[in-house]
NUMARDREN-489771 format. One line per 2 residues: number of its first residue (from 1); for each residue x, y, z of C-alpha. Coordinates in nm, 2 decimals, padded with zeros to 4 digits. Example, Ala and Ser with C-alpha at 12.3 -4.5 7.8 and 13.67 -1.06 7.14 Angstrom:
2
1	01.23 -00.45 00.78  01.37 -00.11 00.71
# end
This chain:
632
1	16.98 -11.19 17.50  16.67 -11.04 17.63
3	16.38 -10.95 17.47  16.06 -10.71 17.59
5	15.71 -10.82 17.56  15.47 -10.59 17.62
7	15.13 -10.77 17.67  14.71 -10.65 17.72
9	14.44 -10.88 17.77  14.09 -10.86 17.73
11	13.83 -11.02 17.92  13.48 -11.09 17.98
13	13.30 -10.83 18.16  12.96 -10.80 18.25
15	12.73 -10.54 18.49  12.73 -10.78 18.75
17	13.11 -10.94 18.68  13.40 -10.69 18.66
19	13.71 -10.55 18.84  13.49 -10.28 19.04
21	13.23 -10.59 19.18  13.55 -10.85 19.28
23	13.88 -10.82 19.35  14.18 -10.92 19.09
25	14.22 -11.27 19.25  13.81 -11.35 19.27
27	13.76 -11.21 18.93  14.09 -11.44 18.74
29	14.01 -11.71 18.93  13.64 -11.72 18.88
31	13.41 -11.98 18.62  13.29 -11.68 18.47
33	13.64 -11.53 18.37  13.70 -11.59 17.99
35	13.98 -11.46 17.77  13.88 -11.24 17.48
37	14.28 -11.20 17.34  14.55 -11.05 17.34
39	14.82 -10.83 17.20  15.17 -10.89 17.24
41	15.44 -10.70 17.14  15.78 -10.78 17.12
43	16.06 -10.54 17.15  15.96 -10.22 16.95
45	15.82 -10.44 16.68  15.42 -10.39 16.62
47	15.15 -10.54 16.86  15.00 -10.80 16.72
49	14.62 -10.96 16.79  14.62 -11.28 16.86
51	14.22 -11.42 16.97  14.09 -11.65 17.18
53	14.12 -11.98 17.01  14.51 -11.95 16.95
55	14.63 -11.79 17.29  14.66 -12.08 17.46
57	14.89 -12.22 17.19  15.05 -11.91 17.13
59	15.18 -11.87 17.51  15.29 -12.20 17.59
61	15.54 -12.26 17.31  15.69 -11.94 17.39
63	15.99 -11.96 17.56  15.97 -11.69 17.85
65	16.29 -11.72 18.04  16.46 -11.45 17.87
67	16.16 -11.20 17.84  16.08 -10.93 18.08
69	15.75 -10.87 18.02  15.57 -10.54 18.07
71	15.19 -10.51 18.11  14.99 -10.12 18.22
73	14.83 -10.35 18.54  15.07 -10.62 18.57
75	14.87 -10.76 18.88  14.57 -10.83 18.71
77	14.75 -10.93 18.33  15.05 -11.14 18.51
79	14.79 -11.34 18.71  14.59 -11.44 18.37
81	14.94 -11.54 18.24  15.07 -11.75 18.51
83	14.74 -11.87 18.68  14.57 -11.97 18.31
85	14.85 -12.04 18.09  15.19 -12.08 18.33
87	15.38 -11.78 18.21  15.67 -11.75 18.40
89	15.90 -11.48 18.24  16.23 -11.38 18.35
91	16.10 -11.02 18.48  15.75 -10.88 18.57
93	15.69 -10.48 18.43  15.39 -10.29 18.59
95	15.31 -09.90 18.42  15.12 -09.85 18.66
97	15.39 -09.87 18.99  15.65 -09.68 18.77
99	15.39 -09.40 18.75  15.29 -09.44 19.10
101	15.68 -09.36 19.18  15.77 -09.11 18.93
103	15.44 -08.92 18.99  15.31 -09.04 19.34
105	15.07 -08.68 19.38  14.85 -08.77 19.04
107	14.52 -08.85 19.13  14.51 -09.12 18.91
109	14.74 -09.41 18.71  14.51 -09.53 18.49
111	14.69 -09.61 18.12  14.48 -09.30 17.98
113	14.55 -09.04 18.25  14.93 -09.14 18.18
115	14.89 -09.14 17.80  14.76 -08.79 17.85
117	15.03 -08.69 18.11  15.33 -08.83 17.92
119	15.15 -08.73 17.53  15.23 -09.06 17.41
121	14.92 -09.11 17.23  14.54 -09.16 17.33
123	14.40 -09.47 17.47  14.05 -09.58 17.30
125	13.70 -09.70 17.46  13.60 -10.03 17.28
127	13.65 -10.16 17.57  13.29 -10.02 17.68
129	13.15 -10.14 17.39  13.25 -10.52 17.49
131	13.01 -10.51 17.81  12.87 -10.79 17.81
133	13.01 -10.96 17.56  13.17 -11.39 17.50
135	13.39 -11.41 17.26  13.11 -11.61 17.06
137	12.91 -11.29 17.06  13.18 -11.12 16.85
139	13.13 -11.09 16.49  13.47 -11.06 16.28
141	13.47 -10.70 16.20  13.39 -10.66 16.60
143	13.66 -10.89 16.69  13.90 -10.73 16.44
145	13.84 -10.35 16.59  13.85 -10.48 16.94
147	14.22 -10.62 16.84  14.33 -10.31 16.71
149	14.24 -10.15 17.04  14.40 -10.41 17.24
151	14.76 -10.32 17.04  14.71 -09.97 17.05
153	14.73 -10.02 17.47  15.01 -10.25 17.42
155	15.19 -09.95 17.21  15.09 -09.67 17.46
157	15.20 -09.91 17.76  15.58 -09.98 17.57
159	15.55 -09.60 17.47  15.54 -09.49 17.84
161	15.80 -09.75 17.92  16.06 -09.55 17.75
163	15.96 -09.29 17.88  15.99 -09.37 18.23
165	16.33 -09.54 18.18  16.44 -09.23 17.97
167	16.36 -09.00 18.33  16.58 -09.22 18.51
169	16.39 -09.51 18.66  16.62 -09.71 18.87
171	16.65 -10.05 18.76  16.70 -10.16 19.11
173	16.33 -10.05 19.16  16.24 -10.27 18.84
175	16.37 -10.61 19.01  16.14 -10.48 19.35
177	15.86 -10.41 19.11  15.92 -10.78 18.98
179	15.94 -10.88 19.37  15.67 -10.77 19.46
181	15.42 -10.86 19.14  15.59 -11.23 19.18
183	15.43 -11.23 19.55  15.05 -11.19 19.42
185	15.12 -11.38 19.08  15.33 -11.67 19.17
187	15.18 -11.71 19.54  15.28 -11.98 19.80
189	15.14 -11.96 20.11  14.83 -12.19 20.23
191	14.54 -12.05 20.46  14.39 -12.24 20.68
193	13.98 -12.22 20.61  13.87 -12.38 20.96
195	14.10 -12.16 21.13  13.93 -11.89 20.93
197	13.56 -11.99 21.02  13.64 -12.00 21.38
199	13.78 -11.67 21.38  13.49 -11.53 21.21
201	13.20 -11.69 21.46  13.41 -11.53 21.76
203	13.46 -11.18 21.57  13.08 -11.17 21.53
205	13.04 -11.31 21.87  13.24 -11.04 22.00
207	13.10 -10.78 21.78  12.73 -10.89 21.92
209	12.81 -10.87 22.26  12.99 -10.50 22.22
211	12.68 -10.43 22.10  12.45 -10.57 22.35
213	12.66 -10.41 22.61  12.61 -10.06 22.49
215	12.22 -10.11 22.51  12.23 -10.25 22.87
217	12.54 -10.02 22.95  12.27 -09.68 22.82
219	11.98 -09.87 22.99  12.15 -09.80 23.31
221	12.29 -09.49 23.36  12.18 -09.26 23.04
223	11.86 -09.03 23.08  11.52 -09.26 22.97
225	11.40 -08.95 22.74  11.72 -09.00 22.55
227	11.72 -09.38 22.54  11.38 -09.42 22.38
229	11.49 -09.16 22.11  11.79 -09.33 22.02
231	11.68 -09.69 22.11  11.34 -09.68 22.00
233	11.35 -09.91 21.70  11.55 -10.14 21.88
235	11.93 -10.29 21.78  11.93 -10.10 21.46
237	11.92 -09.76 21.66  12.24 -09.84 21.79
239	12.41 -09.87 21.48  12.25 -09.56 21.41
241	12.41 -09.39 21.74  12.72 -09.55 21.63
243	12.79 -09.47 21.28  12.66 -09.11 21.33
245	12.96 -08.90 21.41  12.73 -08.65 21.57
247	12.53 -08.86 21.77  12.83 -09.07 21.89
249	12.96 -08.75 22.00  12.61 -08.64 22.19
251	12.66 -08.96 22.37  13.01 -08.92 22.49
253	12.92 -08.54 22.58  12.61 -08.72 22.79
255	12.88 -08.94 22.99  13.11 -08.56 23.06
257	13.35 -08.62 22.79  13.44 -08.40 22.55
259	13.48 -08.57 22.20  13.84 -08.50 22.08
261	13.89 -08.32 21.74  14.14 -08.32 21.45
263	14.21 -08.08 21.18  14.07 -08.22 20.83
265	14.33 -08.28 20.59  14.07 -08.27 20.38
267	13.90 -07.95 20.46  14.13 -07.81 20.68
269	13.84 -07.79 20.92  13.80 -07.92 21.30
271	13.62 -08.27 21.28  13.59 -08.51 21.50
273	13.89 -08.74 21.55  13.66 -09.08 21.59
275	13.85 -09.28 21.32  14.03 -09.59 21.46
277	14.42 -09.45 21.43  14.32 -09.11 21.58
279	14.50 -09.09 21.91  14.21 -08.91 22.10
281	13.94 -09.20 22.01  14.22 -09.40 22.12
283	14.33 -09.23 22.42  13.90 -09.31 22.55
285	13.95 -09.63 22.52  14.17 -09.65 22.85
287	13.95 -09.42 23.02  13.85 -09.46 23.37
289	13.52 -09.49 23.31  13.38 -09.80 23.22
291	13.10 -09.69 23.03  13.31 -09.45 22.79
293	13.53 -09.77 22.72  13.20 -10.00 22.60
295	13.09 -09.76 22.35  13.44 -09.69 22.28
297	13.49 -10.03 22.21  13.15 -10.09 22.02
299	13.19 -09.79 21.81  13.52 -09.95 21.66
301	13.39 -10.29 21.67  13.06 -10.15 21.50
303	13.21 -09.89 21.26  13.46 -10.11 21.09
305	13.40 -10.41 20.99  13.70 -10.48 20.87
307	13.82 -10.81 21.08  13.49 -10.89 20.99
309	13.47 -10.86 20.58  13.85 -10.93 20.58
311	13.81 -11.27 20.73  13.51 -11.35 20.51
313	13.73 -11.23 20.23  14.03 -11.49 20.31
315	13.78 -11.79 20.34  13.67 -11.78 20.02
317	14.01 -11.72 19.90  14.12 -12.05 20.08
319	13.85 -12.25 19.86  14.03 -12.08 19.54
321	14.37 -12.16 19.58  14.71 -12.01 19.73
323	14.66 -11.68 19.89  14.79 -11.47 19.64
325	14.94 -11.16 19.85  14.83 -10.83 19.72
327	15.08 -10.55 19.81  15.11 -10.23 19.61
329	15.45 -10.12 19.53  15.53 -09.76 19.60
331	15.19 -09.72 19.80  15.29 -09.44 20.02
333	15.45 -09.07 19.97  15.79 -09.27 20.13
335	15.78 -09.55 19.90  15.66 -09.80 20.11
337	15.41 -10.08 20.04  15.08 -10.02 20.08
339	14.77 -10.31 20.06  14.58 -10.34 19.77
341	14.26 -10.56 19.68  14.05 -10.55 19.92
343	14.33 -10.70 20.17  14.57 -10.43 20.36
345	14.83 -10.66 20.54  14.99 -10.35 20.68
347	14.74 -10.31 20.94  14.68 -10.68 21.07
349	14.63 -10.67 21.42  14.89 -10.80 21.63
351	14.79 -10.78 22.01  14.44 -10.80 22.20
353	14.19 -11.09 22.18  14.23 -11.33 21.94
355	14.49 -11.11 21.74  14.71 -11.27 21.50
357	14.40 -11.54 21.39  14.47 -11.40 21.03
359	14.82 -11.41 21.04  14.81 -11.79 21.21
361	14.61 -11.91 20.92  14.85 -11.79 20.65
363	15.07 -12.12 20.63  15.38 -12.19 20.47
365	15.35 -12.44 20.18  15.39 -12.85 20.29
367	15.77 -12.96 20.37  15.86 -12.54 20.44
369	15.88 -12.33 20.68  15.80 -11.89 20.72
371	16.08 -11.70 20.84  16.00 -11.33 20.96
373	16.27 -11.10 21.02  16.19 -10.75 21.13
375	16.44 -10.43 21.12  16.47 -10.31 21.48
377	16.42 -09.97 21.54  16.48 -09.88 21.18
379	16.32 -09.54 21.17  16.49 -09.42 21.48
381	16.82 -09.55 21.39  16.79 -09.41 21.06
383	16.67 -09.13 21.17  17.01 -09.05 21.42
385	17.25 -09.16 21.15  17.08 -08.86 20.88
387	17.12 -08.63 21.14  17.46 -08.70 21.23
389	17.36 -08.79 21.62  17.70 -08.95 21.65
391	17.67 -09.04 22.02  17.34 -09.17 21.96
393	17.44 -09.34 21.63  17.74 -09.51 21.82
395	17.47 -09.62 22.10  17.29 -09.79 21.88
397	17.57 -10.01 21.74  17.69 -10.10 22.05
399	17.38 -10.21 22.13  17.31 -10.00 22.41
401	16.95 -09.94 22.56  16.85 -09.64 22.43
403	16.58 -09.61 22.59  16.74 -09.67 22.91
405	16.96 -09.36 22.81  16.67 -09.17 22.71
407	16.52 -09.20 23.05  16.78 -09.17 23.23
409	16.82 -08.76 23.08  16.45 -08.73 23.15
411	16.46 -08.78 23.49  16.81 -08.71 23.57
413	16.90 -09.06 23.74  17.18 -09.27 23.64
415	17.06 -09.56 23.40  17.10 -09.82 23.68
417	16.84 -09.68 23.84  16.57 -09.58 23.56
419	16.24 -09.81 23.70  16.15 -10.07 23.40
421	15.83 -10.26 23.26  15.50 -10.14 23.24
423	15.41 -09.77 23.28  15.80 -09.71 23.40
425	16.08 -09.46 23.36  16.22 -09.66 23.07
427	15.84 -09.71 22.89  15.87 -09.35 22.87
429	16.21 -09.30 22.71  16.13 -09.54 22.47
431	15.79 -09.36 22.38  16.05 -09.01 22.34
433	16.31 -09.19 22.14  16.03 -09.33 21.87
435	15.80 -09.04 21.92  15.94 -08.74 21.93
437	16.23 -08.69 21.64  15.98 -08.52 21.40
439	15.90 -08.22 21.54  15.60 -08.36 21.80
441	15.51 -08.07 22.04  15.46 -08.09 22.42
443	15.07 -08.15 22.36  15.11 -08.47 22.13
445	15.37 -08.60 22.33  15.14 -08.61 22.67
447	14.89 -08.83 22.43  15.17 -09.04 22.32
449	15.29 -09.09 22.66  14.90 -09.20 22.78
451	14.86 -09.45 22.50  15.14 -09.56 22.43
453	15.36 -09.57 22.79  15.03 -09.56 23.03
455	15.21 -09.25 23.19  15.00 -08.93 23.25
457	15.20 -08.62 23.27  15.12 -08.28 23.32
459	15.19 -08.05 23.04  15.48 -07.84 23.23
461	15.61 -08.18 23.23  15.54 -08.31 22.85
463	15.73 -07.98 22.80  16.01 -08.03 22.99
465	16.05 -08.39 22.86  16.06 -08.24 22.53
467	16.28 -08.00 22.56  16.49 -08.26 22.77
469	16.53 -08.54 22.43  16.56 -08.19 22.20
471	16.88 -08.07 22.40  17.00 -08.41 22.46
473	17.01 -08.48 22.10  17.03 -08.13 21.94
475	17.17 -08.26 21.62  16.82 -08.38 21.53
477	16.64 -08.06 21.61  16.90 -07.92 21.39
479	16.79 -08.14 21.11  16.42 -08.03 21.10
481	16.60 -07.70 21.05  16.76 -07.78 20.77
483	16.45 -07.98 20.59  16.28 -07.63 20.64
485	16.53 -07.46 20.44  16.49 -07.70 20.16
487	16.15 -07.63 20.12  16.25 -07.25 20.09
489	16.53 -07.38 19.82  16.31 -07.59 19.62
491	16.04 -07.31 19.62  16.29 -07.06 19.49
493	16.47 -07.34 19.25  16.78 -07.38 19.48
495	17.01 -07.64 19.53  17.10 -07.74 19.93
497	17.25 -08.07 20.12  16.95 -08.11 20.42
499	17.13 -08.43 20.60  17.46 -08.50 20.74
501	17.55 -08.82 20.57  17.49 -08.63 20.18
503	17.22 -08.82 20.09  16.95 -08.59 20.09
505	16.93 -08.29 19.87  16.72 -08.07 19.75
507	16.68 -08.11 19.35  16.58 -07.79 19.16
509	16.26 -07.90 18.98  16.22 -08.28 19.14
511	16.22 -08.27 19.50  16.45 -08.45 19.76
513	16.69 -08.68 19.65  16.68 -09.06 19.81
515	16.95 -09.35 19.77  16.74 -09.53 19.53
517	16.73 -09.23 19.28  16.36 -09.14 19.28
519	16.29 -08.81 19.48  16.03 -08.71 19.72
521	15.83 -08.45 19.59  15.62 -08.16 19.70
523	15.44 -08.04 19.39  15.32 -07.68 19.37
525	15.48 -07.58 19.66  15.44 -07.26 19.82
527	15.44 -07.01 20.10  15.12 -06.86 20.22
529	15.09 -06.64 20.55  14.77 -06.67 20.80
531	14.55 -06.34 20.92  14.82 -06.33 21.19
533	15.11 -06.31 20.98  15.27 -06.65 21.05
535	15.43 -06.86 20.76  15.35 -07.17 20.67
537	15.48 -07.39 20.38  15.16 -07.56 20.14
539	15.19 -07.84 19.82  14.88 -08.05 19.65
541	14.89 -08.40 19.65  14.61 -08.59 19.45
543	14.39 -08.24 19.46  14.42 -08.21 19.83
545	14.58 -07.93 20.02  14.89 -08.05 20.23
547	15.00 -07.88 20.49  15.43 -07.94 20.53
549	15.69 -07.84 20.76  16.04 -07.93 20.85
551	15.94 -08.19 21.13  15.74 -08.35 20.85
553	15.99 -08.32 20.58  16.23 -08.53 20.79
555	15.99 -08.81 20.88  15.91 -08.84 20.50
557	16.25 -08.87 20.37  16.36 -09.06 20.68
559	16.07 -09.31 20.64  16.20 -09.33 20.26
561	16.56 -09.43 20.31  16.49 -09.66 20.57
563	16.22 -09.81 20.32  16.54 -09.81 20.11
565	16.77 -10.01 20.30  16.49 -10.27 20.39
567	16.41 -10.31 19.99  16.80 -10.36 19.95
569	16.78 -10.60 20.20  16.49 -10.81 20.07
571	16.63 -10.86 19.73  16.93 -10.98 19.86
573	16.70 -11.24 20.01  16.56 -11.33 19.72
575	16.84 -11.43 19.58  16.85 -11.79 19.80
577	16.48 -11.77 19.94  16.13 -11.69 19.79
579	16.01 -11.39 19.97  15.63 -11.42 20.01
581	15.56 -11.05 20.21  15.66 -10.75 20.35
583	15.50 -10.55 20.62  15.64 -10.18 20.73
585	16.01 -10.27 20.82  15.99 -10.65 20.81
587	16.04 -10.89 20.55  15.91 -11.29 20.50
589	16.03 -11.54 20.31  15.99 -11.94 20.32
591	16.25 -12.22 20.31  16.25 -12.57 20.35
593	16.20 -12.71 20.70  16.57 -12.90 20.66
595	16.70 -12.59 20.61  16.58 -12.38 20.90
597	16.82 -12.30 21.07  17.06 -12.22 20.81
599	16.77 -11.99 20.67  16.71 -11.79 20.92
601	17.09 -11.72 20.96  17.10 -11.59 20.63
603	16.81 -11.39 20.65  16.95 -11.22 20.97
605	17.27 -11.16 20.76  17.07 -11.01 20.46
607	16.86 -10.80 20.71  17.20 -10.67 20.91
609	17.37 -10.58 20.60  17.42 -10.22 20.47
611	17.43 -10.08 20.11  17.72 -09.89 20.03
613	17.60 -09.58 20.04  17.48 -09.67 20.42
615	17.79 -09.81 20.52  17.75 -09.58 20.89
617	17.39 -09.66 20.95  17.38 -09.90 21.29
619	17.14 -10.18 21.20  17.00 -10.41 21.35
621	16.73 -10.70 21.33  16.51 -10.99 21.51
623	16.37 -11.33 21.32  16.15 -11.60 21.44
625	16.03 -11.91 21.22  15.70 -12.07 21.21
627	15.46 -12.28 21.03  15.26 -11.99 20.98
629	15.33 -11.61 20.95  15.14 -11.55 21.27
631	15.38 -11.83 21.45  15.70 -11.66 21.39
# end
């Protein structure tokens, strides 16, 4: 029989040593990290205190195999447990990702803003009291009130359990939650600290020399007047030009360019679109003039220093310990994980100069091996089978080049002949089949085609290629159509099917529907009309202003499902081999170096396989093993 135990810890915190100076792993793992106590609960029985001197004793005789033990950060609690006293319990609980998926717009997940949401009780502030504070500095009555407040989170955390599990919280998205805490808390993976340092000499190398370049690049060919205003105290002047949005845009301006603009999402205002993922910042870094490409290039090696702090980060984890991996469940609107801790895997970089150095130096454990298995195509596939694109659906699982096809419409050529490679008739179909099924218009699609293909076409033509993959696969078109109604159903509290395989509906009062049973939402949705009279459909998410559409809706329920079938296929997984990542659409797990081969085979089989309710959806997947991550 199983049992619940719903745990809080309290630690030493200090001005200078707490969870907003280090991360979760630096601040558990640290000499100054001291346990205060801690209130454990078991079943619906009361929290009880149990102090510093007897924890220790307390949670090793305890046998954990049958508990499944619930915590509001389980992250932070769970690695005190197993990293200090070797807790290993049959299931690990986090509040705070069950909040994060029932209510994924609140601005915040914090054990008091849930208390308050779900008016289980209120959470107290001792806790700010303690600052400071060793357990030797405690007197009894101190130590007595602080243990009172410990139980009472323990109470509110097992209070908003039942809540959650009384609104329908699937269990299947308990044993990810579990999953994924088990990847941070029980970690396995090695990283290699000299790899580490070398990468981080040649990203400041690099980073010096980008820098150096745009002085001698300005030196040369911008006016002198300008120059000595910008340059005149020196390298620091530089940084100045680059971390000023205006400036940076002065000196693209200077060079004829104009300096491409976004929409806030923010303010809904036109800004300028210099961020790293914007596609017109992007789009300058190919340009044809040199000069625009170096200060390009040193704005995004000056701007972020990410590579930078990131590597810094993962050498000093290496002289920890195991590289606990930090991946927040339910981290996007879709479901999907998100980074967390100071350490975002989603966005490693994979291509360019000494990519992959980060990757290379996450190792699998001694006698193991990694095996990485990617979904192919997931999205796109997924995408075809919720429309009910049957011909395109059946391409897929005959493994057919879709691309190919794609091209092959575009320019009207049979598929023998469509021109492959680089910058070729298939690049471009390929670009359209993963580009263009939500809703992209003619504009976007020409940038897409630039930076992504290396093909520049005209806009008449960006149209006609749009309207080429819109009639070829109409069913999908017809799809955005039908996530447009839903909005106008959930807005007036209606029911309606949007896709063609069932799965998606629109829930009076919760949102759409997804295979998992959670929904995606649109909270406070609503209609509003422009000075010209022209529709569009608004919700709030975390404060902020969203603007939705049908195009949209699809790509945020497609994106879910698909995140779905991947999470179904990573437990299954689990089940022979430890999984020590995911990343977007791809899943890594370890195995013994004997057993290889036989490894990857399952893995391919897990990552091929489709849950009943997705028994249509063509599938289809690519592996590689390696010592490292980066190697497979």
């Amino acid at each position: 029989m199983t049992h619940l135990v719903t745990c809080d810890l309290e630690t030493f915190y200090s001005k200078d040593f707490s969870l907003t100076k280090s991360t979760t792993e630096e601040y558990v793992r640290s000499p100054q990290f001291e346990t205060i106590g801690i209130s454990l609960k078991l079943d619906d029985n009361p929290a009880i205190w149990v102090p510093q001197p007897r924890v220790d004793k307390v949670l090793r005789k305890t046998d954990w195999s049958d508990k499944l033990v619930i915590c509001q950060n389980t992250a932070f609690d769970g690695a005190i447990l197993n990293w200090r006293y070797d807790v290993n319990p049959l299931l690990w609980i986090d509040i705070m990702g069950m909040s994060r998926a029932l209510f994924p717009h609140e601005r915040s997940h914090s054990l008091k803003s849930q208390a308050e949401r779900m008016g289980v009780g209120v959470k107290g502030n001792e806790v700010a009291k303690a600052i400071g504070m060793r357990y030797k500095d405690f007197s009894e009555l101190d130590l007595a009130v602080y243990g009172n407040y410990c139980c009472n989170d323990s109470d509110l955390t097992k209070l908003l359990f039942d809540k959650y599990m009384a609104m329908g919280f699937p269990k299947i998205e308990l044993r990810l939650l579990d999953l994924t805490l088990r990847m941070f808390i029980d970690p396995v993976l090695v990283l290699d600290e000299p790899m580490l340092r070398k990468h981080l000499s040649e990203v400041q190398d690099r980073k010096q020399a980008l820098m150096e370049s745009v002085r001698d690049t300005m030196l040369a060919t911008a006016d002198p007047d300008y120059v000595h205003a910008i340059f005149s105290d020196g390298m620091a002047g530089i940084k100045k030009l680059l971390m000023s949005n205006d400036k940076f845009a002065a000196l693209l301006s200077s060079y004829g360019v104009v300096p491409p603009t976004k929409i806030s999402p923010t303010t809904g205002k036109v800004a300028f679109a210099f961020a790293k993922t914007d596609e017109g910042l992007k789009a300058l870094q190919e340009s044809t003039d040199e000069r625009v490409q170096t200060i390009v290039a040193a704005r995004l090696g000056n701007k972020s220093t990410l590579e930078e702090t990131r590597t810094q980060r993962f050498i000093e984890m290496a002289q920890r310990g195991k590289f606990p991996v930090p991946l927040r469940y339910y981290g996007a609107h879709s479901g999907r994980w998100s980074g967390q801790d100071s350490v975002n895997l989603q966005n490693l970089p994979s291509r360019g100069e000494n990519a992959g150095r980060i990757k290379k130096s996450m190792l699998a454990p001694p006698g193991y091996v990694v095996i990485d298995c990617d979904s192919a195509q997931i999205e796109a596939r997924t995408l075809a089978w919720l429309a009910g694109q049957a011909d395109l659906v059946q391409a897929f699982e005959n493994k057919e080049d879709v691309y190919t096809i794609m091209a092959s419409q575009i320019y009207g050529i049979p598929q023998v002949q469509v021109t492959q490679g680089a910058g070729s008739q298939r690049q471009v179909g390929k670009t359209v089949v993963l580009g263009a099924g939500y809703g992209v218009g003619h504009a976007k699609l020409k940038l897409f085609l630039k930076t992504m293909a290396g093909v520049d076409v005209t806009e008449d033509e960006a149209k006609r290629i749009i309207n080429t993959y819109r009639n070829t696969y109409s069913r999908i078109p017809a799809l955005w159509r039908s996530a447009e109604d839903a909005l106008s159903a959930l807005a007036s509290n209606n029911g309606k099917q949007v896709d063609a395989t069932g799965i998606i509906h629109a829930v009076p009062g919760k949102g759409l529907s997804l295979p998992n049973g959670l929904f995606i939402q649109y909270p406070d949705l609503r209609k509003v009309f422009d000075e010209n009279g022209k529709a569009k459909w608004l919700y709030t998410s975390k404060g902020v202003t969203t603007n939705i559409y049908g195009g949209k809706v699809v790509e945020n329920f497609t994106q879910a499902v698909a995140r779905c079938v991947v999470a179904e296929q990573m437990l299954r997984i689990s089940k022979k081999y430890k999984v020590v990542l995911t990343v977007h659409d791809a899943v890594a797990c370890i195995a013994k170096i004997e057993e290889a081969a036989e490894a990857k085979a399952y893995v391919e089989e897990c990552m091929s396989w489709r849950p009943k309710w997705a028994q249509g959806l063509p599938l289809a997947c690519e592996s590689g093993i390696g010592a490292s991550y980066g190697d497979c």
